[in-house]
N, C-alpha and C positions, 0 to 999 in steps of 0.2 A: 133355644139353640141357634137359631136366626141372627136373633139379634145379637147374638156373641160373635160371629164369623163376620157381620157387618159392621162390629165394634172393632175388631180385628183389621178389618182391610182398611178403616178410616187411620187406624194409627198406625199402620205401614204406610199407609200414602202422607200423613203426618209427617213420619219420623225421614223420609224420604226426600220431602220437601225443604228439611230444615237440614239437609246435608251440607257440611261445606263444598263446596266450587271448590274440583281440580285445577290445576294450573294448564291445563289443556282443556276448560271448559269453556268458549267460545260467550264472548262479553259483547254487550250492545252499547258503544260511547254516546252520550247525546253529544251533538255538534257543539262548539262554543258560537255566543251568538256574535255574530258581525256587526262590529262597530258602524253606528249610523253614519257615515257620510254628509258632511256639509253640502248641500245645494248648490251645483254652479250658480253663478249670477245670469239672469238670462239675458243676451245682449240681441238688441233689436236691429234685425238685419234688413235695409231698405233694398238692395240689390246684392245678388250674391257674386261672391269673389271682389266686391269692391272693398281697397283698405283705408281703414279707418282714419287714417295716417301716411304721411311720406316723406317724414321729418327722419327715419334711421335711414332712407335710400339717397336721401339727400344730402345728410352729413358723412356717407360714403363717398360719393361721386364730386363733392365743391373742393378737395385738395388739390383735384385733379386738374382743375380745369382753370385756363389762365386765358386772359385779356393781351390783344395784340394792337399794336400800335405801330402803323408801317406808314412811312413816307416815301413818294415818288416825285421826283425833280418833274415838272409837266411845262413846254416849251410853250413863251404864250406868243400868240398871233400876232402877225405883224402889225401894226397899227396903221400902216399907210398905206394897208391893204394887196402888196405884194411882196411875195415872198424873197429878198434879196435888195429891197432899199432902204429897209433899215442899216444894211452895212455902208449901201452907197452912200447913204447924206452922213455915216460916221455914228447914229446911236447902235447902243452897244444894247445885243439884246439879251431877255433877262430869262431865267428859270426860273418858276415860282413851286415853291413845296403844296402838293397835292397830301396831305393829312388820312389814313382811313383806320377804323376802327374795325376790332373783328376780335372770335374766338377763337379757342384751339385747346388740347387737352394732351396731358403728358403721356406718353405708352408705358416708358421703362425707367429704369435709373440712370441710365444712361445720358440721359439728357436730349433725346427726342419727345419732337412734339408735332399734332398734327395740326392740321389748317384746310383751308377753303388756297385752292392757286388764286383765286380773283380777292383774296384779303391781299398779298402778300406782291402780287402780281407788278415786276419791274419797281421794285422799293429797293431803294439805295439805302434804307435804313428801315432796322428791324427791332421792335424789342417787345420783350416779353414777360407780364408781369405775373408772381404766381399768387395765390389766394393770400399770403400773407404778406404783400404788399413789397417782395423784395421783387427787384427789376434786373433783367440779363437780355444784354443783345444778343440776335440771332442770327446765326444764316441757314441758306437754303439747302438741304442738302440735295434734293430731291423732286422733281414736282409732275404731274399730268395734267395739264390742261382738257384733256378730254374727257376725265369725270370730277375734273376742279377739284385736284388733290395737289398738297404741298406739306413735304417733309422737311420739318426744321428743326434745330441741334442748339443747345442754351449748355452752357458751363456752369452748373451750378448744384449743389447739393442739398439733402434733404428733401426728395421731388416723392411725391406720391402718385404712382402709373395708376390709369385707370384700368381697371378689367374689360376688355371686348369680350364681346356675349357672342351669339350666333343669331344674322340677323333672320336666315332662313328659316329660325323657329319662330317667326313673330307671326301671329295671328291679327287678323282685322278685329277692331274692337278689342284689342289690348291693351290696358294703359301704358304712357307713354310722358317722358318729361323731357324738355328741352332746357337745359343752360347755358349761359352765354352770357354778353355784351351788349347787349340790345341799346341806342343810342348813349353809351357809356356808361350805363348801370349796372357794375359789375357784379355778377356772380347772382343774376339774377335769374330763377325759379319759375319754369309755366307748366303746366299741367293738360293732358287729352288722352288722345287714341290716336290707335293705327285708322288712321281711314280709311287707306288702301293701299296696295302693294304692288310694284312690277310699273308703276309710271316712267313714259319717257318722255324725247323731246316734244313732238305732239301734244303730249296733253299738256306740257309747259309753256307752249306756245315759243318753243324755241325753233331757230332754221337749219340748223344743221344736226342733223345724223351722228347717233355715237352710239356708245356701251350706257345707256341709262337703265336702271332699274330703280329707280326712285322709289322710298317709303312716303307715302302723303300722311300729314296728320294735322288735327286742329291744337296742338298745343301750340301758342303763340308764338312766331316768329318775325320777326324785326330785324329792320339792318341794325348789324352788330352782332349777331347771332350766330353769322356766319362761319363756320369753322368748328361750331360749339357742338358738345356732345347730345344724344337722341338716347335716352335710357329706359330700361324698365323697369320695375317696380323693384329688382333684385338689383338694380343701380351699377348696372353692365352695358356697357355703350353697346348699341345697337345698331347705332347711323351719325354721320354725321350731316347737320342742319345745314342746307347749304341754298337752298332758295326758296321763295313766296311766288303768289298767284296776284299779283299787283292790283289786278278785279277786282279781288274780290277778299272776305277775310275768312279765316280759320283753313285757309290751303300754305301749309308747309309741305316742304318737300327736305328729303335727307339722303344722300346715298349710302347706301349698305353697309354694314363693317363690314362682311364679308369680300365686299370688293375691292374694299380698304387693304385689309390682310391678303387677297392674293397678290396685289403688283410690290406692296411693302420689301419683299427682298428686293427685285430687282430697283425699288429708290435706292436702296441703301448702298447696294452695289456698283448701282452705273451712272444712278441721278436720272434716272430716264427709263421709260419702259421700251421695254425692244419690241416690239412686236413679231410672235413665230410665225413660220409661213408652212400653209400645207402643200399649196399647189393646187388650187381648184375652181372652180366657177362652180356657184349655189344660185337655188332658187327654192323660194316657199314649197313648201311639196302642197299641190291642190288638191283640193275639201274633196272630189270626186275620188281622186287617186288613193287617199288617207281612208278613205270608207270603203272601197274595195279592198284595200289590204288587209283590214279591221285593225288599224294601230291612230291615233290619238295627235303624234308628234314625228317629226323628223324635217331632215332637212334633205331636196335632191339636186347631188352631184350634175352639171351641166356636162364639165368639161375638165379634164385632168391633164393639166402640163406636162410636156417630157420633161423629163429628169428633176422632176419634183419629189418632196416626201410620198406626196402621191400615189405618184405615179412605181415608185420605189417597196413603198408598200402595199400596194396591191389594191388600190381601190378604182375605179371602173367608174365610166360617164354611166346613169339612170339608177344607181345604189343610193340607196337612201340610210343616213349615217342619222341612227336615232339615241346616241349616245355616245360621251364622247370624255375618258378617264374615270368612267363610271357615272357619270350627271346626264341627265336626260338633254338632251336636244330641245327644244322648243321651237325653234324660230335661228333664221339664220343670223340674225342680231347674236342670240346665243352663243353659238356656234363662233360666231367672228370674237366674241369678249374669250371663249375658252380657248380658243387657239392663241390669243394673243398673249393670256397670262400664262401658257404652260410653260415659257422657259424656252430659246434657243438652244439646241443641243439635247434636250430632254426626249425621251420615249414616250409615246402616247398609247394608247389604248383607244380605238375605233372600232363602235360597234355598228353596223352598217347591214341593211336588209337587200338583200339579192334572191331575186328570183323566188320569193317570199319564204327565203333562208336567211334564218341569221349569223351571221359571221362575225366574228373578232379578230381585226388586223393591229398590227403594233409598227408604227411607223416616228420616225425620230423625229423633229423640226427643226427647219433651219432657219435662215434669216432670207427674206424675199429678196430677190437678186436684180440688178439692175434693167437685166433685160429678160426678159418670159420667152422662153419654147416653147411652140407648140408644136 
């Protein structure tokens, strides 16, 4: 009898197992298998972030950029040693053309182009050649001798504008290419880094006093370079090339496109930069004073003119102005280059520490007037 009730439950569990699957009976897919994937190639990396190549950054940026050829009429010396007896005895005296070579690179379609002022500086004759060898004379429209910048205007079509990058994102140790004119050889290719950032006259070993913020770099630069564009790997003008360290080699120097791009309207508008005026007397704020305050940078207020922007908007002898349209102050150097590009007639924004409060005044500028109130 056993063994019939256990022959029994074998062929219900049988007959049970060999049921068809409802369509609500829950199924297990196996996966499909994944296709093997071909092996990248493994490419052998000796430093990282260096490329391998700078032949696409380069066939970006060489339409841009053109060879300058400027002549200056230059008075030669007397020969009889003073000045005014060559008229006396009747020789007639002579001008000889002073010849210079230089670079410079296109902005827009318009037919502006930039330069070095000391390429272009007092030339009675201008011309400008572009990468495919067609020639257009130029003139001035515009120029600063004080960070040796010169805006010039060519009649001529089919111009390829460079891109200007941002030079305040450049890091030290970024590569860096210079092109240019280097003793006539056009349109020619050097390669380096950022060496360093924020150089002025000082470490140029120049004598006077200005707005420098030089980029230093060891990509080669040569007279003829002048004026030529400072790129980076994405082949975005970042400076332009505008002096050497005579010393020594691999000391280039470039000033900023940033700096470039702030006085650019006012070329275009007056031929000249105006310089805004606030109304004040500065001084370095001192290392003791800056440590008790606990702040880093600023710059302190001497002495405030009557009836200045100033004194108008509300700024006070011993305020320390640590910002200034939103840009940090650094150095009164600073401070002198932001007030100068803000525009006459324009509204600023002053941020200024008082009584170890900080304040935001908004004061207009104007142009520095002949004679100073105090």
């Amino acid at each position: 009898m056993g063994w019939r009730i256990h022959l029994s439950i074998c062929v219900a569990l049988l007959a049970l197992g060999c049921r068809p699957l409802s369509d609500n009976t829950p199924t297990t897919e196996q996966p499909a298998p994944i296709p093997r994937q071909p092996e990248e190639p493994k490419v052998k990396v000796v430093y990282p972030n260096v490329p391998g190549s700078f032949v696409a950054t380069v066939k970006k940026i060489k339409p841009s950029v053109v060879n300058i050829f400027a002549a200056q009429l230059v008075r030669q010396r007397p020969r009889f040693g003073w000045p005014g007896l060559e008229e006396f005895f009747g020789v007639p005296q002579r001008d000889r053309v002073q010849r210079s070579l230089g670079s410079g690179f296109v902005i827009d379609n318009q037919g502006y182009v930039l330069t070095n002022y000391h390429v272009v500086e007092r030339a009675h004759q201008i011309l400008v050649q572009l990468e495919d060898r067609r020639d257009a004379p130029a003139t001035v429209v515009g120029a600063d001798q004080g960070i040796d910048l010169a805006l010039l205007h060519i009649e001529q079509t089919g111009l390829a504008p460079a891109t200007l990058g941002n030079s305040d994102n450049l890091e030290v140790g970024e590569w860096v290419m210079a092109v240019g004119n280097p003793f006539g050889l056009s349109h020619t290719v050097t390669a380096g880094i950022v060496s360093a950032k924020g150089r002025d006259y000082r470490d140029l070993g120049l004598e006077r006093p200005g707005f420098q913020d030089f980029i230093q770099t060891d990509a080669s630069i040569n007279p003829g370079n002048s004026g030529g564009p400072l790129i980076n790997v994405l082949g975005e003008v970042v400076g332009m090339n505008t002096a050497i360290a005579a010393a020594g080699q691999g000391l280039g120097f470039a000033v900023p496109i940033n700096m470039i791009k702030a006085i650019l309207p006012q070329l275009k508008r007056s031929g000249r930069v105006v310089p805004a005026w606030l109304g004040i007397g500065i001084s370095e704020l001192p290392a003791e004073v800056a440590h008790q305050l606990g702040i880093t940078s600023g710059v302190l207020i001497t002495e405030v003119f009557a009836d200045s922007p100033a004194a108008r908007g509300g700024l006070r002898e011993r305020d320390i102005i640590v910002a200034f349209n939103g840009e940090e102050v650094s150095d009164a150097s600073k401070l002198g280059w932001l007030t100068t590009t803000a525009g006459v007639g324009s509204e600023v924004e002053v941020k200024v520490l008082r009584e170890q409060k900080l304040l935001q005044l908004t004061l207009r500028v104007t142009n520095r007037p002949q004679r100073l109130n105090r």
